[in-house]
C-alpha positions in Angstrom: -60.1 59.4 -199.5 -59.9 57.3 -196.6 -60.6 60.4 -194.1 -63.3 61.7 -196.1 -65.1 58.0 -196.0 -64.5 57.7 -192.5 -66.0 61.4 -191.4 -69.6 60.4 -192.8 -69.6 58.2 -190.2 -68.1 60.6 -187.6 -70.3 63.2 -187.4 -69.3 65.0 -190.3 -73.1 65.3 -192.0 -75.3 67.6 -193.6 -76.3 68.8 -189.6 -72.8 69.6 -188.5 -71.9 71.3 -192.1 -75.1 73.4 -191.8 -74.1 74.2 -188.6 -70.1 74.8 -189.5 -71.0 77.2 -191.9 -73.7 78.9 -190.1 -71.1 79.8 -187.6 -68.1 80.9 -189.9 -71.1 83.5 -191.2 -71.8 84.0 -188.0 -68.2 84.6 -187.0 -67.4 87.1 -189.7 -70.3 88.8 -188.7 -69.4 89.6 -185.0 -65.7 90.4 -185.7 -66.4 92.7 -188.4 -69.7 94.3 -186.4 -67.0 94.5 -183.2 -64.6 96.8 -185.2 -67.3 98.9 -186.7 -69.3 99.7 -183.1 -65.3 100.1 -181.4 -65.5 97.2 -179.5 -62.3 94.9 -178.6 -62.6 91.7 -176.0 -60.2 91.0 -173.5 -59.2 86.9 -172.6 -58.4 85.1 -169.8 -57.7 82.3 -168.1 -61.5 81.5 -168.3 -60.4 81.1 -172.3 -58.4 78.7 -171.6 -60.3 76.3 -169.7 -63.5 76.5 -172.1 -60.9 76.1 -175.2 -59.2 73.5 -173.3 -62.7 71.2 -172.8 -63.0 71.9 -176.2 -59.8 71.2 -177.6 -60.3 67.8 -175.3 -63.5 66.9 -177.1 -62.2 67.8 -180.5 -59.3 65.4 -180.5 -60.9 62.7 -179.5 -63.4 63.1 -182.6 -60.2 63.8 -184.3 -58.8 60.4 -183.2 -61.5 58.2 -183.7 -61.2 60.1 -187.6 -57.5 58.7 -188.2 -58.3 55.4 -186.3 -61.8 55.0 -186.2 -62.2 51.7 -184.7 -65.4 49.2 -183.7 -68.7 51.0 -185.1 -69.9 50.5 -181.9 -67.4 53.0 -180.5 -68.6 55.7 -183.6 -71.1 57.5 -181.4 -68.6 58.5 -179.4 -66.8 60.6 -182.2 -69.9 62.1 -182.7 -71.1 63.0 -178.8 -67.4 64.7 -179.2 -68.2 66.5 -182.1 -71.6 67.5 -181.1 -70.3 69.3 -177.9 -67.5 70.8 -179.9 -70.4 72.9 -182.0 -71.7 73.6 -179.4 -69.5 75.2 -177.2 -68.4 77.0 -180.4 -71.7 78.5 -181.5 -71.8 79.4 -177.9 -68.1 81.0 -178.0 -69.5 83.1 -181.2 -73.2 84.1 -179.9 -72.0 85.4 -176.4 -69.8 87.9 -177.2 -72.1 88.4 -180.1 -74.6 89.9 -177.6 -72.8 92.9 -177.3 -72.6 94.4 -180.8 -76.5 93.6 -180.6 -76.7 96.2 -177.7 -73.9 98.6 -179.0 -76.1 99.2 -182.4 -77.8 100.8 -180.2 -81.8 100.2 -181.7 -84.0 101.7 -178.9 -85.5 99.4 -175.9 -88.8 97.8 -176.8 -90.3 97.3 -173.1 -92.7 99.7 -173.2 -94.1 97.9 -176.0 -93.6 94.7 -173.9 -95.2 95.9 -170.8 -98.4 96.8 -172.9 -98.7 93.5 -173.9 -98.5 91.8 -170.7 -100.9 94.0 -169.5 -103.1 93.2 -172.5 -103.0 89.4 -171.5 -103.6 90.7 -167.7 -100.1 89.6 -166.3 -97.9 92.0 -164.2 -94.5 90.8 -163.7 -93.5 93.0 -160.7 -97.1 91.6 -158.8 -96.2 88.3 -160.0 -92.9 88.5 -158.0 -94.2 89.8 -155.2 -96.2 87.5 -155.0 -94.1 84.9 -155.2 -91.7 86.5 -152.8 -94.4 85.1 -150.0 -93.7 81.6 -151.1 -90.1 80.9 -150.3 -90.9 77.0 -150.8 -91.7 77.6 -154.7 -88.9 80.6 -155.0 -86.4 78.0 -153.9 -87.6 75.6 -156.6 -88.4 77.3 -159.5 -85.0 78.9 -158.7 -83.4 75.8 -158.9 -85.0 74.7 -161.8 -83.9 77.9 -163.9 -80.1 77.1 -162.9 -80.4 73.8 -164.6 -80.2 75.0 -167.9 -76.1 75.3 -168.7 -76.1 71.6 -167.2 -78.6 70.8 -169.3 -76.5 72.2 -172.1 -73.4 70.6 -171.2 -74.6 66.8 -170.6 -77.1 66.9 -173.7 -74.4 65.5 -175.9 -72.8 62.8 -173.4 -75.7 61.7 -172.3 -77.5 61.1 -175.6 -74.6 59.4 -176.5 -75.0 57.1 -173.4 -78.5 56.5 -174.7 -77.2 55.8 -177.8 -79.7 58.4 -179.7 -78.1 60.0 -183.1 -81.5 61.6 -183.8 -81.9 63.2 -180.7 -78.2 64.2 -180.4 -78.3 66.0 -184.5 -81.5 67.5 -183.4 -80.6 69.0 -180.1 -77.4 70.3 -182.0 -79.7 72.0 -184.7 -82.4 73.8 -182.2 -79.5 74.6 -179.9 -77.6 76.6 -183.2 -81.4 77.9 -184.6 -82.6 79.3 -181.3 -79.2 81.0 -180.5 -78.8 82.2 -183.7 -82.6 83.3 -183.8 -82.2 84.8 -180.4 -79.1 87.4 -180.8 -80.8 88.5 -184.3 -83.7 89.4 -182.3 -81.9 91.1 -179.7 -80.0 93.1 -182.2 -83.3 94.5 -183.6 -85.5 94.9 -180.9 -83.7 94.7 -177.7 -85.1 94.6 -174.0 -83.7 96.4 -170.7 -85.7 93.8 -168.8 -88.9 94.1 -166.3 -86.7 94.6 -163.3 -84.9 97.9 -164.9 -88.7 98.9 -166.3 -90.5 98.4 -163.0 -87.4 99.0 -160.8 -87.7 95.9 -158.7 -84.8 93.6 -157.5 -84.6 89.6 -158.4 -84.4 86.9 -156.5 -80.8 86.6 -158.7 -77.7 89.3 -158.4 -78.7 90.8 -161.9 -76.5 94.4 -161.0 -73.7 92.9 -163.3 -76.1 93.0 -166.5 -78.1 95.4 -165.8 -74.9 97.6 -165.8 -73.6 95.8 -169.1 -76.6 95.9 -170.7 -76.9 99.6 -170.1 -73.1 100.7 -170.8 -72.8 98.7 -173.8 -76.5 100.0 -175.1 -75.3 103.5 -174.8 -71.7 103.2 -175.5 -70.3 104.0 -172.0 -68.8 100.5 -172.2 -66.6 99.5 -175.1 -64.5 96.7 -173.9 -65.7 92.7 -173.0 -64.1 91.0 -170.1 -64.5 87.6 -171.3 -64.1 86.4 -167.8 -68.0 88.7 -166.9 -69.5 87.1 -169.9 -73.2 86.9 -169.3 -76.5 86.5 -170.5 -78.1 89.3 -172.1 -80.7 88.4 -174.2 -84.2 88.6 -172.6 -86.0 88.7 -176.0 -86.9 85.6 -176.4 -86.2 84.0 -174.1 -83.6 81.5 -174.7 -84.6 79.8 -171.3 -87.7 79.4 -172.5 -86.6 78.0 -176.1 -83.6 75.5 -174.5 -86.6 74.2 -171.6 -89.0 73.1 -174.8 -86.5 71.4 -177.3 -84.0 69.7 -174.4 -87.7 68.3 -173.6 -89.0 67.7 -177.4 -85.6 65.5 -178.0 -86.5 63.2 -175.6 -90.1 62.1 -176.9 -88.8 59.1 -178.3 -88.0 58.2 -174.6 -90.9 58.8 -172.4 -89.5 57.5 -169.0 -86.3 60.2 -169.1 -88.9 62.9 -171.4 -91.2 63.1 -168.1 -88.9 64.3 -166.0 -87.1 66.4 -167.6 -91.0 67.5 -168.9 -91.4 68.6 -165.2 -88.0 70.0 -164.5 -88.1 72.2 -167.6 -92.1 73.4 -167.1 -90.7 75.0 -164.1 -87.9 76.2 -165.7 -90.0 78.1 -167.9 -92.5 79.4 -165.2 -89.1 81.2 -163.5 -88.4 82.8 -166.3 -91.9 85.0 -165.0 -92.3 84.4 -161.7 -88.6 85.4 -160.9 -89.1 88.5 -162.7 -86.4 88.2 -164.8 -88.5 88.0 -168.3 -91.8 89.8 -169.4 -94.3 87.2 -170.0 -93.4 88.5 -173.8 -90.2 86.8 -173.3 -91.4 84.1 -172.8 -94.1 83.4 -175.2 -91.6 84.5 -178.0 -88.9 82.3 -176.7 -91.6 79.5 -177.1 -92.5 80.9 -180.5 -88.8 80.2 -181.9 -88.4 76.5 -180.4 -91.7 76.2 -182.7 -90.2 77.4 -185.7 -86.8 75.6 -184.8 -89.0 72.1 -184.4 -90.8 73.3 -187.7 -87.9 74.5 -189.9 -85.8 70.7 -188.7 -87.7 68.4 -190.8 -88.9 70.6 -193.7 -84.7 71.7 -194.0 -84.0 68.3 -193.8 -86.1 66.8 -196.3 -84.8 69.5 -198.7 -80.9 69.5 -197.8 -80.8 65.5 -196.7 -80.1 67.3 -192.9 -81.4 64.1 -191.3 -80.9 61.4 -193.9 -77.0 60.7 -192.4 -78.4 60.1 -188.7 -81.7 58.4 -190.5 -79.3 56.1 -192.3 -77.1 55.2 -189.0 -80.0 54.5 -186.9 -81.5 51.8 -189.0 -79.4 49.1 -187.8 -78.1 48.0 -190.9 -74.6 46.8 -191.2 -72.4 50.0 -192.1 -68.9 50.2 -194.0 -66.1 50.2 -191.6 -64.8 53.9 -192.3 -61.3 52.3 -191.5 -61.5 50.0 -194.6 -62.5 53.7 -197.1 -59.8 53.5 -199.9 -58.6 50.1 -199.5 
């Protein structure tokens, strides 16, 4: 069919089906864990505007897939495509978060406290003394609200750099770590160093601490989608993002070291803020490993990089438009 021929050149490849079905599993998951805790979720207008920009992206991949044009204009379909996932996964991990904390598994940061203290870090001193450097609090703070535009440029600016490997590969970690992330936060979840050492951060955290509590102990049963935040502190999906958004980029040394630098300090804030036990952080670094691992063994063995391989060797390519003719 000529659709079919045309979507292998699209986007539609083994990365993107691994990833489509991951989050229809995912998916069922959530809705049937939300009626089983007696949760419901509540939409807003803040519904509309992220299904809008995704609606947006998804029909101009679905255009380029009825009229698919130049192949010099195919990368575009899949930059669209690419941002679709993930502001889906996204859509399906966030509200996730809250049927990991209404299972209610007890808080691990005792455990997490012992070993930063085994290691010889103290977050609370850490912040405090950070507190009497306002130069580096104003940067590293910086640096750690980079991360959702780092998220939401990866795929149109990979696509301006015309990198399919880097764009597949960003896509996978980003579905891995999140994935990897709310599973984690469902078995072993964390109230966070500021609620253990009753400190206050350098960022208004009253809103999750008080979501993370409620939900946790079932005071709180219904999501405001519009006060959808971040709740996972173990690990540290800062921490995860900052390493593979960098690791992408090897292939491209003069935009890697940058974002090398921006990103290293990212990951320092996730400590010297206060907001993650140096736990966090170690572990968040532990599942971009096995993310950067688990990509090319999985690919060798399901073909999940042979369609970008294939597209990136410069050899002439079918015109999708001519499939069936």
């Amino acid at each position: 069919m000529p659709l079919q021929q045309a979507g292998r050149h699209l986007g539609l490849n083994s990365v993107s089906y691994a990833c489509l079905i991951a989050q229809a599993a995912l998916l069922i998951v959530v809705v049937i864990a939300y009626r089983l805790c007696g949760l419901s979720i509540v939409f807003d207008n803040q519904t509309v505007i992220r299904a809008s920009l995704t609606g947006i992206a998804l029909a101009i991949w679905a255009s380029f897939l009825i009229v698919p044009g130049r192949q010099r204009g195919w990368l575009t379909a899949e930059a669209a495509l690419a941002f679709v996932l993930l502001s889906m996964i996204t859509s399906i991990v966030v509200p996730g978060q809250y049927v990991a904390l209404a299972i209610g598994r007890p808080f691990i940061d005792e455990m997490l406290v012992r070993a930063d203290a085994a290691i010889g870090i103290d977050v609370s001193a850490v912040l405090a003394w950070v507190r009497q450097h306002p130069r580096l609090l104003a940067t590293i703070q910086w640096a750690y609200a980079t991360l959702p535009l780092q998220i939401l440029l990866a795929a149109p600016i990979l696509r301006i750099l015309r990198d399919r490997d880097a764009l597949w590969e960003f896509v996978f970690h980003y579905h891995f770590c999140l994935i990897v992330a709310l599973v984690a936060s469902a078995l072993w979840p964390v109230a966070g160093p500021y609620q253990w050492f009753g400190y206050s951060t350098p960022l208004d955290l009253s809103r999750v601490i008080t979501q993370v509590n409620g939900f946790h102990d079932g005071t709180l049963t219904v999501v405001q989608w519009s006060e959808l935040d971040g709740l996972i502190s173990n690990p540290s999906f800062h921490t995860a993002t900052g390493l593979y958004a960098t690791w992408v980029l090897r292939r491209r040394r003069w935009l890697m070291a940058p974002m090398l630098a921006i990103n290293c300090l990212l990951i320092l804030a996730t400590v010297l803020m206060g907001i993650h036990y140096a736990m966090d952080t170690i572990a968040g670094g532990l599942v971009c490993a096995l993310s950067c691992l688990t990509y090319p063994v999985l690919g060798r063995r399901l073909g999940l990089e042979a369609p970008v391989a294939r597209l990136k060797t410069g050899e002439p390519q079918p015109d999708p438009s001519a499939a069936g003719t």
